[in-house]
MDTraj code that builds the backbone (N, CA, C; nanometers):
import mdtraj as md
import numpy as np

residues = "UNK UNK UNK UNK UNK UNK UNK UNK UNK UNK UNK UNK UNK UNK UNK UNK UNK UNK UNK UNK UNK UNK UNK UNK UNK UNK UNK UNK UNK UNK UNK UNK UNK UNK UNK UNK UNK UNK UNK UNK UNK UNK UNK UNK UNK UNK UNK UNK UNK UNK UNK UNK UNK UNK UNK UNK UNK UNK UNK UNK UNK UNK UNK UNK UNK UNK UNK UNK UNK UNK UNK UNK UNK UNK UNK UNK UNK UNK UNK UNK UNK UNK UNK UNK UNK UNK UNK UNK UNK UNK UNK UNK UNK UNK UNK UNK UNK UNK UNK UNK UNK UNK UNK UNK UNK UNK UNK UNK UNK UNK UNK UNK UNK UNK UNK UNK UNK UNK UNK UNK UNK UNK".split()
xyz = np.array([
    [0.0827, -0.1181, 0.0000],
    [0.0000, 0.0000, 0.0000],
    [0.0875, 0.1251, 0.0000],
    [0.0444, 0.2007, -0.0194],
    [0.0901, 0.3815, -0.0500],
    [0.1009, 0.4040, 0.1466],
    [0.2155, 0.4357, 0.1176],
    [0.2431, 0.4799, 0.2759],
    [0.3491, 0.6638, 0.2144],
    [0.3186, 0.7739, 0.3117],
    [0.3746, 0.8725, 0.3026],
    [0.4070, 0.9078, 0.4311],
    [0.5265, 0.8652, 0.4733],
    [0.5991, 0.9511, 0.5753],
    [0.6621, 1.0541, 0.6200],
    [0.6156, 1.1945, 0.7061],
    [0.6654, 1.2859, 0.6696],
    [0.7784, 1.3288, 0.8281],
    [0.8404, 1.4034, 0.7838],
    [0.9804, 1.4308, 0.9017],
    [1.0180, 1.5798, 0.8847],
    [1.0678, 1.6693, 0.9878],
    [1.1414, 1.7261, 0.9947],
    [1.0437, 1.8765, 1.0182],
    [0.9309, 1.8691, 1.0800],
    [0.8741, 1.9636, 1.1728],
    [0.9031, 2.0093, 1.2982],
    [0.8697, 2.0920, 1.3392],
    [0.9296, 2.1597, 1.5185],
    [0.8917, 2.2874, 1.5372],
    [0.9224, 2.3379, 1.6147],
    [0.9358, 2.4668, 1.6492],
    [1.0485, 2.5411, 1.6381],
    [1.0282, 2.6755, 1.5884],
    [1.1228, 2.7666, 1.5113],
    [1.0860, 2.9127, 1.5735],
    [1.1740, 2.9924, 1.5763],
    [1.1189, 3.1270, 1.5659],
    [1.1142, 3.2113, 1.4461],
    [1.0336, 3.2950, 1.4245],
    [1.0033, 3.3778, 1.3223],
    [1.1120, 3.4160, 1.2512],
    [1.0970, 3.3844, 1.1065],
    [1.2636, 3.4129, 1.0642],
    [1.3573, 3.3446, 1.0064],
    [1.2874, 3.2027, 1.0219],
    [1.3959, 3.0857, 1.0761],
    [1.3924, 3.0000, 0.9716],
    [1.4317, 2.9386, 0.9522],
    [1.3992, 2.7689, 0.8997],
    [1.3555, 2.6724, 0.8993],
    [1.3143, 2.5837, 0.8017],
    [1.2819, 2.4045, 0.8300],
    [1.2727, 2.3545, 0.7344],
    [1.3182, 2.2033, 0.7289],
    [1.3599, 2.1523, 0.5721],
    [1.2278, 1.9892, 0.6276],
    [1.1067, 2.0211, 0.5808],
    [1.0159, 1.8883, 0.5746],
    [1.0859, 1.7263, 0.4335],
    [1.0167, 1.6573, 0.4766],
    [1.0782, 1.5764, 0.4366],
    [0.9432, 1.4616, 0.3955],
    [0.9414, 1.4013, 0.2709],
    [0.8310, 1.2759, 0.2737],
    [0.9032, 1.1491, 0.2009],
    [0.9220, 1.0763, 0.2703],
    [0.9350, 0.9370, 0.1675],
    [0.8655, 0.8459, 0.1339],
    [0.7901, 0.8210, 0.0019],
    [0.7044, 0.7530, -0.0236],
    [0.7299, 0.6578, -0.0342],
    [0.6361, 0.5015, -0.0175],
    [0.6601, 0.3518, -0.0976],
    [0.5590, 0.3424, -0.1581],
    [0.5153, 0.2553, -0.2641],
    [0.4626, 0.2257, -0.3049],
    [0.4331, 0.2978, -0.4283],
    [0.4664, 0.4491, -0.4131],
    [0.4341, 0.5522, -0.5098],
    [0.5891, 0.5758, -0.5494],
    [0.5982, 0.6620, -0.7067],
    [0.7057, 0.7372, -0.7154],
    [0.6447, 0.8340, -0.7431],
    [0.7366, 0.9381, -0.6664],
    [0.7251, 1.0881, -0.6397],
    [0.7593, 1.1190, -0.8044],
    [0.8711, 1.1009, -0.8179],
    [0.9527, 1.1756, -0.9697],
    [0.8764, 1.1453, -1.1164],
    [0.7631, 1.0263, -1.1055],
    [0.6726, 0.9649, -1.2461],
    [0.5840, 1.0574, -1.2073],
    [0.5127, 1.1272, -1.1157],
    [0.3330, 1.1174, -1.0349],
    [0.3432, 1.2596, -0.9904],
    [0.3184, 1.2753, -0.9033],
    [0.2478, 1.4285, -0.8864],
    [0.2563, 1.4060, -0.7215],
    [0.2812, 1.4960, -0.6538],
    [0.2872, 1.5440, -0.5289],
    [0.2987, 1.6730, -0.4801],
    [0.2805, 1.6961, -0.3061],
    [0.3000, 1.8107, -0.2577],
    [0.2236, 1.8412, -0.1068],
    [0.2560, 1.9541, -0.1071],
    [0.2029, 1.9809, 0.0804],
    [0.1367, 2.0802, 0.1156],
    [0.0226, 2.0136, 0.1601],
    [-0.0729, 2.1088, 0.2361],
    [-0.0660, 2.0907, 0.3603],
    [-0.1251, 2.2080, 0.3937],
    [-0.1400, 2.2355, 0.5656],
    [-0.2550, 2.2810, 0.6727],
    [-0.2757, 2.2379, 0.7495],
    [-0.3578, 2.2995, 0.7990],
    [-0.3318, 2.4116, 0.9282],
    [-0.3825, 2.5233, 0.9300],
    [-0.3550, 2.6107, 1.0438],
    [-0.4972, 2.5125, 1.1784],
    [-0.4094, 2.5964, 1.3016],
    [-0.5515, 2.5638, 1.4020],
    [-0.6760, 2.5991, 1.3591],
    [-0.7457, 2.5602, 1.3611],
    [-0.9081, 2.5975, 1.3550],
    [-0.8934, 2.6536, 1.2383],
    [-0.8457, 2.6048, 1.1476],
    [-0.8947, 2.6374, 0.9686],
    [-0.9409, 2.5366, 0.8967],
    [-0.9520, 2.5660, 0.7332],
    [-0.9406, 2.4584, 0.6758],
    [-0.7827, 2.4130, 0.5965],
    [-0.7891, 2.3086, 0.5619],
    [-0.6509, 2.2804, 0.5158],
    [-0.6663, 2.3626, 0.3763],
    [-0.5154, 2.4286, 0.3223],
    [-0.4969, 2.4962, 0.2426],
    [-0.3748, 2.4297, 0.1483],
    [-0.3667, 2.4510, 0.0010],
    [-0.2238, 2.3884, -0.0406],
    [-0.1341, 2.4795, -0.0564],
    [-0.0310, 2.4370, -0.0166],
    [0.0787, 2.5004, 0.0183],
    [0.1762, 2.5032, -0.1426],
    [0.2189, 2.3677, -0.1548],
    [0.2754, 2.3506, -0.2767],
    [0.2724, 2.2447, -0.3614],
    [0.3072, 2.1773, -0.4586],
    [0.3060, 2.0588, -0.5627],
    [0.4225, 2.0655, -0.6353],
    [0.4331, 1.9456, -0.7184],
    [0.5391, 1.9540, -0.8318],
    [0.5211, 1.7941, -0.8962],
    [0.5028, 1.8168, -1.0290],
    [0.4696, 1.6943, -1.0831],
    [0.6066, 1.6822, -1.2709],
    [0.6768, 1.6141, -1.2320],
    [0.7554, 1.5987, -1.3107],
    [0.8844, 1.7249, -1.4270],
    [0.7671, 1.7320, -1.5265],
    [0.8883, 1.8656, -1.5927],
    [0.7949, 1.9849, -1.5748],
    [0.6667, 1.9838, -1.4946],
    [0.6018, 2.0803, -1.5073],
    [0.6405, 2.1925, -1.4113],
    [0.6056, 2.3297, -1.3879],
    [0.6608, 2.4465, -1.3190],
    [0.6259, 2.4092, -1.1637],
    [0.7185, 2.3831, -1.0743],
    [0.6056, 2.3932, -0.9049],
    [0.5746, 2.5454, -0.9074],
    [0.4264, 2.4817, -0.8436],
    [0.2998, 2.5553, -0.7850],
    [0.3341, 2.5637, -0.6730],
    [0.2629, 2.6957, -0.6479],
    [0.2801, 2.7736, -0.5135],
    [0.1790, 2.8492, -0.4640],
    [0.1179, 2.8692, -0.2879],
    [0.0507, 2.9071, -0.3046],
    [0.1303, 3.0532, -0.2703],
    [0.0107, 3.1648, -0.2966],
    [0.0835, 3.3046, -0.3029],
    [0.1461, 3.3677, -0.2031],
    [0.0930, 3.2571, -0.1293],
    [0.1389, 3.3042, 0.0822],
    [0.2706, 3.3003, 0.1047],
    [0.3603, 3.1849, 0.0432],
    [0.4761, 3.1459, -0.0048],
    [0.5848, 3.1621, -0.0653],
    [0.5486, 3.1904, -0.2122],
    [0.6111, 3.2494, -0.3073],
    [0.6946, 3.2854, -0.2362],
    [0.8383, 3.2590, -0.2867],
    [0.9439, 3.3090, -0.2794],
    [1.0072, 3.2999, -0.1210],
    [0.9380, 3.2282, -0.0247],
    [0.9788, 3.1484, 0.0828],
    [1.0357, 2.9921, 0.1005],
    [0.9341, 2.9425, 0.0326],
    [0.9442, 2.7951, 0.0103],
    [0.9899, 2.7119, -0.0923],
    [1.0563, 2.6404, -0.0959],
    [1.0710, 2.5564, -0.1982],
    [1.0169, 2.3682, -0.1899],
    [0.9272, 2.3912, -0.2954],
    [0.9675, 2.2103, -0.3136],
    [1.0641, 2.1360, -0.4092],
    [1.1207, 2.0275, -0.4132],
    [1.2127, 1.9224, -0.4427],
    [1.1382, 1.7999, -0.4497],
    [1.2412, 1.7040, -0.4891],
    [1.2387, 1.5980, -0.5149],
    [1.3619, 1.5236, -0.5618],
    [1.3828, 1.4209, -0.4584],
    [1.5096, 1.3228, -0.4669],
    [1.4874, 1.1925, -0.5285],
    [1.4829, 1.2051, -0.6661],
    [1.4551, 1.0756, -0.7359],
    [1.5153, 0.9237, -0.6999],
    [1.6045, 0.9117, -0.6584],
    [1.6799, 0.7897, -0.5918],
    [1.6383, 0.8042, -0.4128],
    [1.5985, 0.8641, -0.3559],
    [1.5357, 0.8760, -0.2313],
    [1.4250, 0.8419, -0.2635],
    [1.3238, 0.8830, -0.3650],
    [1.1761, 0.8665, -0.3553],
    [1.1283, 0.9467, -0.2657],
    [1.2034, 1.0596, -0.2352],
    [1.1594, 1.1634, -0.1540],
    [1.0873, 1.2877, -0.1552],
    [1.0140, 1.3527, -0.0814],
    [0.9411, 1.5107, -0.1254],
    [1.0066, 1.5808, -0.0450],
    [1.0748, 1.6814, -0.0375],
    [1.0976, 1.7751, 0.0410],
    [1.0390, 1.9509, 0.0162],
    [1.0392, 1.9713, 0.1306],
    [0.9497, 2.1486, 0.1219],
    [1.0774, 2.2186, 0.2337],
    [1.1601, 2.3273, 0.1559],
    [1.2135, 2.3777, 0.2247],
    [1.1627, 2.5201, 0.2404],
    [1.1689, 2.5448, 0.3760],
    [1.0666, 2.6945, 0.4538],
    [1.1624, 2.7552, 0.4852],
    [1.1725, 2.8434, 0.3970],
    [1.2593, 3.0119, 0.4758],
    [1.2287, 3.1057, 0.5194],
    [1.2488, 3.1821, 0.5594],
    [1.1566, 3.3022, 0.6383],
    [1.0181, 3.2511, 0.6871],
    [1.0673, 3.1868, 0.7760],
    [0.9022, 3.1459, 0.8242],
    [0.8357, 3.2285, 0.8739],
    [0.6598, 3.2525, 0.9100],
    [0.6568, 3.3734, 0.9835],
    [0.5255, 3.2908, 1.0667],
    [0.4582, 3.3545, 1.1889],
    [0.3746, 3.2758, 1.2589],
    [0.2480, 3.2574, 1.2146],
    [0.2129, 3.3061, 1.0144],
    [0.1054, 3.2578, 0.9765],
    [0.1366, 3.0750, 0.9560],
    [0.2667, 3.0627, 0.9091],
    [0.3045, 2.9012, 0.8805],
    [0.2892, 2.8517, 0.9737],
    [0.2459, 2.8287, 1.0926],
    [0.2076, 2.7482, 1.1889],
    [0.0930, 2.6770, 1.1443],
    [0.1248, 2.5205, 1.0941],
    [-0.0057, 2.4481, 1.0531],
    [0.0567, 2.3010, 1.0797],
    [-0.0301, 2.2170, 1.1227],
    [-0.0065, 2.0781, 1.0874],
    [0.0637, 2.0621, 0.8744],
    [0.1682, 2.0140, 0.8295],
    [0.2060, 1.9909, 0.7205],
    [0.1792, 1.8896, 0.6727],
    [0.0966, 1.8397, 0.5596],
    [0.0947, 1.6651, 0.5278],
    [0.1466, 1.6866, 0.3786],
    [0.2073, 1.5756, 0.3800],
    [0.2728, 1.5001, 0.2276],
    [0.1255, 1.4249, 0.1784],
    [0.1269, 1.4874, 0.0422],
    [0.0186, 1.4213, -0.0525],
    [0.0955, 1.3948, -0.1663],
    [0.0540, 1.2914, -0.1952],
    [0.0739, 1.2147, -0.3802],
    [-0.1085, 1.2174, -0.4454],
    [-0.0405, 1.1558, -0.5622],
    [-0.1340, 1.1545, -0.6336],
    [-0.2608, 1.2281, -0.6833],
    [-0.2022, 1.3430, -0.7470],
    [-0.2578, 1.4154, -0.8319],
    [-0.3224, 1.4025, -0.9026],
    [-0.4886, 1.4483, -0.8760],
    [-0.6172, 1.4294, -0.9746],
    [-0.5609, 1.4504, -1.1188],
    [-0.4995, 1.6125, -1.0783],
    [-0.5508, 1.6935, -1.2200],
    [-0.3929, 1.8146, -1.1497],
    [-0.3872, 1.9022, -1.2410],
    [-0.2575, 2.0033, -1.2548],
    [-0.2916, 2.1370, -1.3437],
    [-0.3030, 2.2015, -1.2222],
    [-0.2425, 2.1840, -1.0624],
    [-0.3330, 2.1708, -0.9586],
    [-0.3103, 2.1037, -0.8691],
    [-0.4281, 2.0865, -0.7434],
    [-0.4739, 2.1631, -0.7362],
    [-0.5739, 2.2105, -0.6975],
    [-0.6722, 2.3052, -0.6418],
    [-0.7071, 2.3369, -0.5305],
    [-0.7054, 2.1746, -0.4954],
    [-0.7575, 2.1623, -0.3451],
    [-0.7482, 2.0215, -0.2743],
    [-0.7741, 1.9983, -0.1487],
    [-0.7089, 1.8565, -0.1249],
    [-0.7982, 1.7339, -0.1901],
    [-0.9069, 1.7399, -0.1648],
    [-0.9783, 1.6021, -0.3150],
    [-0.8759, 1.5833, -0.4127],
    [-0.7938, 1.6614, -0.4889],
    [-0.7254, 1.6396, -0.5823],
    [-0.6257, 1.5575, -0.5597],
    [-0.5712, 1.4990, -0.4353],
    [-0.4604, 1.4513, -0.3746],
    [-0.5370, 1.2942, -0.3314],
    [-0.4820, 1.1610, -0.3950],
    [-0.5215, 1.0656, -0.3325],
    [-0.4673, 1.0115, -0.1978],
    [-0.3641, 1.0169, -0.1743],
    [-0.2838, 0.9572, -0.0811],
    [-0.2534, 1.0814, 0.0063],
    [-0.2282, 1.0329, 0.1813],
    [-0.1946, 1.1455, 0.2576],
    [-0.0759, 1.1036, 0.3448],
    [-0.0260, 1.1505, 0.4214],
    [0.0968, 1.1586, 0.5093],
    [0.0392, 1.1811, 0.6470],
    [0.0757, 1.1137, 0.7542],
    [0.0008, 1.1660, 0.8636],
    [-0.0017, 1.3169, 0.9596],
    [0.0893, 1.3798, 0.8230],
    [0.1479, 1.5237, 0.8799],
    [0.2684, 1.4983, 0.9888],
    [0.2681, 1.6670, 1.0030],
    [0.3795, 1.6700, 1.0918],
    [0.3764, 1.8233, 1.0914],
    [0.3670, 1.8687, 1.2433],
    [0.3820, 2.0071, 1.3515],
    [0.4366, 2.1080, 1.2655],
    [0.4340, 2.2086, 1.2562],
    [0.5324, 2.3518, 1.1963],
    [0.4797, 2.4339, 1.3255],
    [0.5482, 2.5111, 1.4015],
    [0.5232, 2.5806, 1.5271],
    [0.5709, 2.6981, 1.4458],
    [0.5474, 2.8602, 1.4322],
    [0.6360, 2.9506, 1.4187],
    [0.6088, 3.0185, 1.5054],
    [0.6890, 3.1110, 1.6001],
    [0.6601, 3.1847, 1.6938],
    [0.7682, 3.3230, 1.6914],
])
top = md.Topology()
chain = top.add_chain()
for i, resn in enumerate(residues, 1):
    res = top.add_residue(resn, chain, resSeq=i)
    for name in ("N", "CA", "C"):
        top.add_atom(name, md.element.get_by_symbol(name[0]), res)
traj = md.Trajectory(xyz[None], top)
């Protein structure tokens, strides 16, 4: 089965850094479509970012030019690197695969999930 494991959440202060991390089985990241949404407290989940092969990563506008996503084709890995974090990024983060359609829209578009993982910014 599709398992998405995600790593490398915590607490940060405003400003700061964090390099998330997903390694998929069952799926490949580098053939398929992936990316990370989040949820803040008491919101709804929002997408953060995607990237599906030679196509441009998507971003949402909150981001731009903070974040980056990757992909380690011999890892089978997703990574989202967060720079300048600020204390709107405080959300639970989940690794999604499997892309309806391009570019996501919204999380329906994502078959598979990650059980998340913490982003604190303070």
């Amino acid at each position: 089965h599709v398992q998405l494991v995600e790593s490398g959440g915590g607490l940060v202060q405003a400003g700061g850094s964090l390099r998330l991390s997903c390694v998929a089985t069952e799926y490949t990241v580098s053939s398929g479509c992936a990316g990370w949404i989040r949820q803040p407290p008491g919101k709804a989940r929002e997408g953060v970012a995607a990237i599906a092969n030679d196509n441009n990563p998507a971003y949402a506008e909150s981001v731009k030019g903070r974040f980056t996503i990757s992909v380690d084709t011999s890892k089978n890995t997703l990574y989202l690197q967060m720079d300048s974090l600020k204390p709107e990024d405080t959300a639970m983060y989940y690794c999604a695969a499997g892309c309806r359609s391009w570019p996501p829209a919204h999380e329906r578009d994502f078959q598979y999930w990650g059980q998340g993982t913490q982003v604190t910014v303070s």
